[in-house]
C-alpha positions as CSV (number, residue, x, y, z in Angstrom):
1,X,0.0,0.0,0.0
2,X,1.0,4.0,-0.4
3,X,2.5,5.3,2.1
4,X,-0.5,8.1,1.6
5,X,-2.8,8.5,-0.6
6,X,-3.1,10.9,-3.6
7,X,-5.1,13.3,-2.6
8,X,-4.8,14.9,0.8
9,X,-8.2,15.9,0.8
10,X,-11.1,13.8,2.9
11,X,-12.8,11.4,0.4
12,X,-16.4,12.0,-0.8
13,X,-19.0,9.3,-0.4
14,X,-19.9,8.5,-3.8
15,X,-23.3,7.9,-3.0
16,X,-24.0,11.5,-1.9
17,X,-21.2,14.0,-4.1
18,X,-19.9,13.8,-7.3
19,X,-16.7,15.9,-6.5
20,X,-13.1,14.9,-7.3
21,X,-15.2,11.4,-8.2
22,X,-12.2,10.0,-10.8
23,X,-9.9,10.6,-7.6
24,X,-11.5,8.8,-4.9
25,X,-12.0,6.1,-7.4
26,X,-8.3,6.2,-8.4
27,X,-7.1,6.2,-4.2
28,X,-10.0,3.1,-4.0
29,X,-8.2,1.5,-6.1
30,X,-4.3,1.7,-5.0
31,X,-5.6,1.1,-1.6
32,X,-7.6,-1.8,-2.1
33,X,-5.7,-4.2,-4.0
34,X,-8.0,-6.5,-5.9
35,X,-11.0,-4.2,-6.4
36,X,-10.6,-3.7,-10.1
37,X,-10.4,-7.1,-10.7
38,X,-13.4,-8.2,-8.6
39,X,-15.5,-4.9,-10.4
40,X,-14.7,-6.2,-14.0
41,X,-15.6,-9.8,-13.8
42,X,-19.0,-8.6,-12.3
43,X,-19.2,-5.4,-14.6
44,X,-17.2,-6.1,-17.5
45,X,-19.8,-4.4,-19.7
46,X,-19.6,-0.8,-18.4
47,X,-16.6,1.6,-18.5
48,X,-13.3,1.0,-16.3
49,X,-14.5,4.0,-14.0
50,X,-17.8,2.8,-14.1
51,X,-17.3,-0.9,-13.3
52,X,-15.1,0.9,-9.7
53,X,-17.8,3.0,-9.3
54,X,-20.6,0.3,-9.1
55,X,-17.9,-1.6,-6.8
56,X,-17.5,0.8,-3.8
57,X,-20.6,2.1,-3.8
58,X,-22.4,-2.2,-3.4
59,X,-19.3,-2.4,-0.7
60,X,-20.2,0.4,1.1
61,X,-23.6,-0.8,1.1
62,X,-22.9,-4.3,2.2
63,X,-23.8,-5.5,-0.9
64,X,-21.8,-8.1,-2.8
65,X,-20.4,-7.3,-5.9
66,X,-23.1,-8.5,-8.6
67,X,-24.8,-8.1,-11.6
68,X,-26.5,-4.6,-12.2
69,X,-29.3,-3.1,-14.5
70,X,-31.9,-0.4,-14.8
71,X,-35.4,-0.9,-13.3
72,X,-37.0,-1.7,-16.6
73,X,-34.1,-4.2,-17.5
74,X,-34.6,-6.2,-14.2
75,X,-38.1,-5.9,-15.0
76,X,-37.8,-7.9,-18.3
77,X,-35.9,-10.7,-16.8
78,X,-38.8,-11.1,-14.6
79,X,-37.0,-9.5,-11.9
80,X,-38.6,-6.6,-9.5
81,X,-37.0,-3.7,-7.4
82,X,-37.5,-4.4,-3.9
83,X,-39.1,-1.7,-2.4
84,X,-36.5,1.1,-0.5
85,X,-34.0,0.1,-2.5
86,X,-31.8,3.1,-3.4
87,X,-30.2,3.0,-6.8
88,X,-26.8,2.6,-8.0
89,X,-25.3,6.2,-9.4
90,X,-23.2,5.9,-12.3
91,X,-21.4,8.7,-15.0
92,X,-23.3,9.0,-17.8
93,X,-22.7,11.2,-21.0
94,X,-25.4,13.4,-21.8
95,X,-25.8,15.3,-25.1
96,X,-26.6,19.6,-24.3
97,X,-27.6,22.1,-27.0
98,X,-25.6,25.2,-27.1
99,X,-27.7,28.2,-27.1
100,X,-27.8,30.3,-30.4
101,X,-25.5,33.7,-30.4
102,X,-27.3,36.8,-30.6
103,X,-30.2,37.9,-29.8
104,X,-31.6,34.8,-29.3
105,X,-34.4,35.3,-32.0
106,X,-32.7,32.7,-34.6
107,X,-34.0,29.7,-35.4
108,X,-30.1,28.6,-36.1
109,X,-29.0,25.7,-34.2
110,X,-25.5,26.4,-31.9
111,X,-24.7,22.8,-31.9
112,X,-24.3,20.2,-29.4
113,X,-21.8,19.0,-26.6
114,X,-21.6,16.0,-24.2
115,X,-20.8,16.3,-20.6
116,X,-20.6,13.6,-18.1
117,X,-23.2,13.1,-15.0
118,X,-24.5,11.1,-12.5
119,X,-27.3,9.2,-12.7
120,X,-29.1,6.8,-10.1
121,X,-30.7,4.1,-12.4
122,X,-29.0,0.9,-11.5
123,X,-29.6,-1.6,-8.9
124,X,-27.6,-4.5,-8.6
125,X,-29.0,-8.2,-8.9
126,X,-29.2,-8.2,-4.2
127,X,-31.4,-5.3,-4.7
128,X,-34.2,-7.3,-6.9
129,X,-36.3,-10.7,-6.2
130,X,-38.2,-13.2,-8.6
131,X,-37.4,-15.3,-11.2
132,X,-33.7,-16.8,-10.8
133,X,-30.9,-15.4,-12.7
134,X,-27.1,-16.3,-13.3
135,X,-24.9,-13.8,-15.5
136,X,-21.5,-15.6,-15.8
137,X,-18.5,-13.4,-14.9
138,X,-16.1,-12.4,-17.0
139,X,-12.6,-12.6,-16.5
140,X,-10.4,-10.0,-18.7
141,X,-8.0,-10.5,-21.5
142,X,-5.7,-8.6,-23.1
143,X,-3.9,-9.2,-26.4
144,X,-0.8,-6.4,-26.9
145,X,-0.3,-6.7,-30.8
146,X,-4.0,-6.3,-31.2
147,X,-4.0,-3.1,-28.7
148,X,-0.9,-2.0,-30.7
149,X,-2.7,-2.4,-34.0
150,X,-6.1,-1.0,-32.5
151,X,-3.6,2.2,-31.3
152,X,-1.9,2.5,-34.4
153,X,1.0,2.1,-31.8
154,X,4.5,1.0,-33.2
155,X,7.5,-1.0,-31.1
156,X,10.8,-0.2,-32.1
157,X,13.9,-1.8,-31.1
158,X,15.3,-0.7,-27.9
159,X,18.3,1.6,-28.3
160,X,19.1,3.9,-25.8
161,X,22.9,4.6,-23.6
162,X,20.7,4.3,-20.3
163,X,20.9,1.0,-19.7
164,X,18.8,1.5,-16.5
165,X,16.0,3.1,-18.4
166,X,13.1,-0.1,-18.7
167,X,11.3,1.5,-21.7
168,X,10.6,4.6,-23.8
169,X,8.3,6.7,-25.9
170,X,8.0,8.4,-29.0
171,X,5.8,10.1,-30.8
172,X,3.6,7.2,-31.6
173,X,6.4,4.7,-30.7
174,X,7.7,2.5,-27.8
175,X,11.0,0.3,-26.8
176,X,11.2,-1.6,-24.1
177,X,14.7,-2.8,-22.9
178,X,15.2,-6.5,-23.3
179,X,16.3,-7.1,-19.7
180,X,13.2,-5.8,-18.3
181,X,11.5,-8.6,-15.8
182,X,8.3,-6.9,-16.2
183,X,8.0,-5.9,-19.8
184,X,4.0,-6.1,-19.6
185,X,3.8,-3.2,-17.3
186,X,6.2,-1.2,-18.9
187,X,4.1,-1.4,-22.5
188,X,1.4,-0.3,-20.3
189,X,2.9,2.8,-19.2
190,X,4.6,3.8,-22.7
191,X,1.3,3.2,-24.2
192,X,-0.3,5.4,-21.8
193,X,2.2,8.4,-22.5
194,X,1.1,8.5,-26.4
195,X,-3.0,7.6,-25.5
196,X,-2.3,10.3,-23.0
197,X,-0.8,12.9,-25.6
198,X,2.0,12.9,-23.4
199,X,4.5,12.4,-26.9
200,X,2.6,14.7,-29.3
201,X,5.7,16.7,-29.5
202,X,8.3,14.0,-29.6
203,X,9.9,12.5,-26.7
204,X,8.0,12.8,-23.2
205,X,9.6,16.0,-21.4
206,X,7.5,19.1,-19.3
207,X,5.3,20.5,-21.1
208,X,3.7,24.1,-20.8
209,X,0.4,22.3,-19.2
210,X,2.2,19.6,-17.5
211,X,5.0,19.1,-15.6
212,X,7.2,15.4,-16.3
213,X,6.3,14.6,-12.7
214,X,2.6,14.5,-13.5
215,X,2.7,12.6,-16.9
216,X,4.7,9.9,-14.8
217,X,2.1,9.7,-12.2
218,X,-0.5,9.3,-15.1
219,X,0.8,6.8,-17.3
220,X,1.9,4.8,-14.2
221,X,-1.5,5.4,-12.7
222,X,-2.6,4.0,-15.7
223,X,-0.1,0.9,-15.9
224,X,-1.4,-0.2,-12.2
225,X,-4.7,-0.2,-13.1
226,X,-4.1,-2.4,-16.2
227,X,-2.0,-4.7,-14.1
228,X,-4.5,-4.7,-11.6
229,X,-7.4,-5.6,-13.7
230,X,-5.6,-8.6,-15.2
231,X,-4.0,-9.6,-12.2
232,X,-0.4,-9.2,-13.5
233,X,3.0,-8.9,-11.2
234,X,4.2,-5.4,-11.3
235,X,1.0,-4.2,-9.3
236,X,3.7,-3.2,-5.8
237,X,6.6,-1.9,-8.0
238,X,3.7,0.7,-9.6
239,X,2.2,1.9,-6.3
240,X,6.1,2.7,-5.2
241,X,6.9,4.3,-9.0
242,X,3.9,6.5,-8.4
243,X,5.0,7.6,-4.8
244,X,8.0,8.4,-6.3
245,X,7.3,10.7,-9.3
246,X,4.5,12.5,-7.1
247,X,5.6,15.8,-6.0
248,X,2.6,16.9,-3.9
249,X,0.1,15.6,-2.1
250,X,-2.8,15.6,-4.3
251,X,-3.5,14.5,-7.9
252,X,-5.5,17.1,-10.2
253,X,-9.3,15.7,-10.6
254,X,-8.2,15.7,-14.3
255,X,-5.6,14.0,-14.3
256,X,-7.5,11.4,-12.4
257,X,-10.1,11.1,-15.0
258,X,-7.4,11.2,-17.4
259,X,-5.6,7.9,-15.9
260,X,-9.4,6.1,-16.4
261,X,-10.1,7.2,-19.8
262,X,-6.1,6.2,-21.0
263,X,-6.7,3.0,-19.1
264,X,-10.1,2.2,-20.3
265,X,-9.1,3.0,-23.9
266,X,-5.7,0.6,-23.6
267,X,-7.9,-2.0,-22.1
268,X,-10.5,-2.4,-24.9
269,X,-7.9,-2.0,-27.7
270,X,-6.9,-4.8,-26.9
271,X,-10.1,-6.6,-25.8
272,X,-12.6,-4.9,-27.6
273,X,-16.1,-6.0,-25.6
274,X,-19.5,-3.8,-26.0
275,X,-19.4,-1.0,-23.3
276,X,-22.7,0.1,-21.8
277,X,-22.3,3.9,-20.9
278,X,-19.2,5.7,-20.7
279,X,-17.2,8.0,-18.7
280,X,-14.3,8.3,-21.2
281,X,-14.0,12.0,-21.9
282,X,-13.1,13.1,-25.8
């Protein structure tokens, strides 16, 4: 475990606020070794942040993790809501008009955006009775060329003096020294720092919106997750990379979100499943 967490702030209850929500879900889970694993095999067809989300919020219910769906969904599988029963809040993308420029007298569309909210329209499978049901879990799988492929990601040969250095990006290319014992969670982290933008310019340096310090913290955030979710070594050597590249004692909300989104991307490149809502921003 961290020797603190990444955000010196006192955690929000999911159930009630939807502030610095990508963070608490990010300290959940580097503190709780096993959660993202346990959240995809029950939720494997929602979004990374999503599938946490459900997780701690059924935990801190004392729930077990299980299947989800909206009323009407239990509904059809001859299931009902027991009565009380407060519902599971999830991020959700929601599609706003722009208001016209002007006067406000023009019929002209101002086109649309999506934001991301909070909605309370799932219960999980504990919260219904009636007819039996089974879902069978899934357990995740990852294939690297095909995530490569998917990213339009290139691997080059490893050639740089540093022969400490485990791996490297470019542009939209990686190397990752030969003598590296954990190769896997090295790819994860170089292929973070170009889904991230963190090479859009070249080779990963500071940057005029974010210092080198943070990127780390990302793309590492970003490489536990990934190692957590398909329960792959590395998992303690990440928390303690983290720990060391972080400067302060909080991580940007953004950023946060930003380690999800990279994460969930990475993860379905190379496992492409159908994904019901999303909380990856564009």
């Amino acid at each position: 475990m961290m020797a603190k967490k990444l955000t010196n702030k006192s955690k929000s209850n999911p159930e009630q606020s939807d502030e610095n929500v990508f963070l608490n879900l990010l300290n959940e889970a580097i503190s709780k070794p096993g959660v993202i694993n346990q959240a995809y095999r029950a939720f494997h067809r929602f979004s990374l942040g999503n599938q946490i989300l459900a997780t701690i919020q059924l935990l801190s219910r004392g729930l077990p993790v299980a299947p989800i769906a909206s009323f009407n969904a239990w509904k059809e599988k001859g299931r009902m809501v027991k009565k009380g029963e407060k519902a599971i809040r999830l991020s959700m993308p929601v599609t706003v008009k722009r208001k016209p420029e002007g006067d406000g007298n023009t019929e002209e569309e101002g086109g649309a955006f999506r934001i991301f909210v909070m909605r309370p329209n799932w219960f999980s499978l504990d919260q219904t009775e009636g007819a039996e049901f089974a879902e069978e879990a899934k357990s995740p799988s990852w294939d690297a060329d095909l995530a490569m492929q998917s990213l339009g990601i290139e691997e080059i040969h490893f050639n740089h003096l540093n022969g400490n250095m485990m791996g490297y990006a470019i542009d939209r290319r990686i190397a990752i020294n030969p003598v590296n014992p954990l190769k896997h969670k090295t790819r994860f982290h170089e292929l973070a720092h170009i889904v991230l933008g963190h090479t859009a310019e070249g080779e990963m340096a500071d940057s005029a919106d974010l210092p080198r310090s943070l990127k780390e913290v990302e793309a590492e955030g970003v490489a536990y997750i990934l190692c957590s979710l398909l329960d792959m070594p590395g998992q303690a050597e990440s928390r303690h990379y983290i720990q060391g590249w972080l400067e302060s004692d909080s991580v940007p909300e953004k950023s946060a979100r930003h380690i999800f989104t990279a994460a969930d991307k990475i993860l379905h490149a190379g496992s492409p499943v159908e994904v019901e809502g999303s909380d990856v921003i564009h």
